[in-house]
N, C-alpha and C positions, 0 to 999 in steps of 0.2 A: 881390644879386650883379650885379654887371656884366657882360650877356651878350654884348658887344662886345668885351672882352679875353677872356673867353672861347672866343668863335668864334674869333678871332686864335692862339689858342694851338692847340686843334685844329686849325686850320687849317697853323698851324707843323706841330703833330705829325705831320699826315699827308701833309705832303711831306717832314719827312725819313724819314718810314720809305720814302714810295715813289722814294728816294734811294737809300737804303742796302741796301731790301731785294730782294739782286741778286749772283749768282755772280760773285763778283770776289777778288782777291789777298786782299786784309784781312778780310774773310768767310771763306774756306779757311782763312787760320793761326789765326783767331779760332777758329773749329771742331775744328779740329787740336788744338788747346792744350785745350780743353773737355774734348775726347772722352779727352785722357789726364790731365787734372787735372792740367796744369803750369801753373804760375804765373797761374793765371786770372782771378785777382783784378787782378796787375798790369798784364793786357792789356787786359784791358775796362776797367780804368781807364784806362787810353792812350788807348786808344780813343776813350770814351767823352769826356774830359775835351778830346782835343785835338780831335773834333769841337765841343765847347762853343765853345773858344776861337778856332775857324775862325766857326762863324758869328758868333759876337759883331763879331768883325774886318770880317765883312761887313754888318752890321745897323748897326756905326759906318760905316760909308762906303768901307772899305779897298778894296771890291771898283772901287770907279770907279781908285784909284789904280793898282791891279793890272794893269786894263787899258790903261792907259797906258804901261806897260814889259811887255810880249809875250813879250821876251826872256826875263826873267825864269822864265814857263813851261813856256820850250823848254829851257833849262838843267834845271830842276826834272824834266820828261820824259823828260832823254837819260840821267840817274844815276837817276830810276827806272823806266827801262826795263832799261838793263842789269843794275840790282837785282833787277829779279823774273825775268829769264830765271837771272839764277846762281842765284836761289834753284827756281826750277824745274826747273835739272836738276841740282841736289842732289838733288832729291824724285824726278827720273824715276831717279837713280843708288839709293837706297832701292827701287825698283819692282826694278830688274832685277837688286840686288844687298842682297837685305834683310839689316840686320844679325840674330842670336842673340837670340831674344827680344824680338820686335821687337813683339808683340804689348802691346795696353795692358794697363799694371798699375798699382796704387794704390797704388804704394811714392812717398818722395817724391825729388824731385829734387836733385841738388847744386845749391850756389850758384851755380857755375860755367855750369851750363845754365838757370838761370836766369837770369844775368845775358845770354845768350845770346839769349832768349827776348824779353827787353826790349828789348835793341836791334835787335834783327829786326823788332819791334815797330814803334818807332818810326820806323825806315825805309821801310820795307812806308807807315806812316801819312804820315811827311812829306815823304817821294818822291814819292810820287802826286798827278801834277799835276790829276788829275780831284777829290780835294778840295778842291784851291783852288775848280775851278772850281765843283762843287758847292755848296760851302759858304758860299765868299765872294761868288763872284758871282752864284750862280741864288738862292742864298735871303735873300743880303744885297740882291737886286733885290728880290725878290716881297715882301719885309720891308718894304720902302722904298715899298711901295704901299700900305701899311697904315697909315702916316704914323704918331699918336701911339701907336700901337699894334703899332708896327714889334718894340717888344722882348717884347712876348708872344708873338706869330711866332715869334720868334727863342726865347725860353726852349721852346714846344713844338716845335719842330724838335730842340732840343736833349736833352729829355728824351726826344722818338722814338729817336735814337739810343742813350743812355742803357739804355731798353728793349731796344729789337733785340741789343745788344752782350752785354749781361746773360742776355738770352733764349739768345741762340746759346751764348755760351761757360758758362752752366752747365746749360743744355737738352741741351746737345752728351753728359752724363754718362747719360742716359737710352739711349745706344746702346751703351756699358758691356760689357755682356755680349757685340753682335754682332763689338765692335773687339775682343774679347779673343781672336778669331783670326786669324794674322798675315794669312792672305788679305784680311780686309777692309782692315788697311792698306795693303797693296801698290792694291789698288782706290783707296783713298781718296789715297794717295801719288800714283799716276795722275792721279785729276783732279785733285790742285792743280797736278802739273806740266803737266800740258794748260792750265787756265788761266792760271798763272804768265807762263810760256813766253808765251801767243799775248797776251795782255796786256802782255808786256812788247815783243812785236814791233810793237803796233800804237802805243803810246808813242813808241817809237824811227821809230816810220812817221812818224807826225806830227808827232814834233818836227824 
């Protein structure tokens, strides 16, 4: 066994979980979608996969280029900031204005809200300019110090996520019973729209 690509890849793994694992936008709806078994599999594939293809980008070198155009992440900043405050007070609008049955249930979803659910997805994912920076440039640097070993790094960073994503949105069905009263979702609606919201103010701050 070679215990130098080994160490590399742990070493990958546990900075991205202590990346990812952290009360933000894409963790809420990740959680959100678990706890009611909508479309779960194709989130955390989103997830999961366009994390992959973020670090990879940065483990090639994309990340020095990224930084070279600035611009770039301030555009990326200002459409996902105003993404997560609208979708914020959607969710604070569910708080103080719950629909009929708002409670979770194991029926399944139309296609229609799932097609919903995906593109929320992927926005929520490729708006957020803290992935780039994340992904491309904090772990496509620390990769890059690992020299021939930069892409074990890079594959356990990317199966942490893999994990965490997986963990959250089908761990999320173990609360099952306590979401299946609508109070807990007006609670749970609350904090994504608290985080949404100030996430998306602090985005729009700094871009």
């Amino acid at each position: 066994m070679n215990y130098g690509i080994l160490t590399a890849a742990l070493a990958g793994f546990g900075t991205g979980l202590s990346l990812i694992v952290a009360i933000g936008a894409q963790n809420a709806f990740v959680l959100r979608q678990g706890a009611r078994r909508h479309a779960v599999l194709a989130v955390v594939a989103i997830c999961a996969v366009s994390d992959a293809l973020l670090i990879a980008l940065g483990v090639a070198g994309v990340g020095a280029f990224v930084t070279a155009w600035p611009a770039a992440l301030t555009v990326v900043g200002l459409a996902g900031g105003a993404f997560l405050i609208c979708y914020g007070v959607l969710a604070a609008r569910r708080v103080l204005r719950p629909a009929p049955g708002a409670a979770l249930t194991t029926e399944g979803a139309t296609s229609g809200s799932a097609r919903r659910a995906v593109l929320t997805c992927l926005a929520m994912t490729w708006l957020n300019p803290h992935v780039y920076l994340d992904t491309v440039l904090l772990v496509g640097s620390l990769a890059a110090d690992r020299g021939d070993l930069r892409w074990a790094f890079g594959i356990g960073a990317g199966l942490a996520s893999l994990t965490w994503f997986a963990a959250l949105g089908y761990g999320a069905r173990l609360l099952s019973g306590l979401l299946a009263r609508p109070a807990a979702w007006r609670i749970m609606d609350g904090l994504v729209a608290a985080t949404m919201v100030t996430m998306g103010g602090l985005l729009l701050a700094r871009a």
